[in-house]
N, C-alpha and C positions, 0 to 999 in steps of 0.2 A: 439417641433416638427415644431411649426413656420419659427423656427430661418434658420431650417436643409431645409424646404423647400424653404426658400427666399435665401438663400446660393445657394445651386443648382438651385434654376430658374436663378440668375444672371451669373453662373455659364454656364450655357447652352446658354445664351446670350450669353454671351463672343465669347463661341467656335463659336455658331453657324453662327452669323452674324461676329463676329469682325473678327477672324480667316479665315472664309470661301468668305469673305471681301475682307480681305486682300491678300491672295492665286489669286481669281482671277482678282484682281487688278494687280495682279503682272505678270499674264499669259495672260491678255488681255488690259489692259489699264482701266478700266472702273468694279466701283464693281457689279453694276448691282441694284443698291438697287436707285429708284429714289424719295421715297419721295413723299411731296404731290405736285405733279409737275400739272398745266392745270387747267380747270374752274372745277366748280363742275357739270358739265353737262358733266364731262366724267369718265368714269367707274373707270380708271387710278386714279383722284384724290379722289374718294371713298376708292380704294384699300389701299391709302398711308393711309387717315385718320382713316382706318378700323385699319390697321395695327397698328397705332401708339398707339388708344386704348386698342387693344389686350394684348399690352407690357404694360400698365401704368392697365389697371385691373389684367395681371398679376400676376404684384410686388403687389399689392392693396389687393388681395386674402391671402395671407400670413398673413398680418399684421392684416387685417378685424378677421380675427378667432382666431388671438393668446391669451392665457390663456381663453378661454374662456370653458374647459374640463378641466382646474385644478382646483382640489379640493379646497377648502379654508378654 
């Protein structure tokens, strides 16, 4: 059940940043996605590092639980 979740969560990655990334890259110049940009005395470079976290305990969630409900 691991496996099926870490598949679909990169899966959703994909579409949702890379795809909807690239779309408005392509309609505007610019993806819109900036990262940990500025000091850390601004909300902005919170935002990126918060985000960056989210994505790395995301994949992390998966793997953290796997076989751990099979029987042995």
């Amino acid at each position: 059940m691991s496996v099926a979740a870490l598949v679909l969560y990169v899966l959703a990655l994909i579409v949702l940043f890379g795809v909807r990334s690239w779309v408005q890259h392509r309609r505007t110049g610019s993806t819109g996605l900036r990262g940990i940009s500025g000091t850390p005395a601004e909300a902005g470079w919170w935002g990126g590092v918060l985000f960056i976290a989210a994505i790395l305990l995301g994949l992390a969630a998966p793997t953290a639980g796997r076989d751990r409900h099979r029987p042995r």
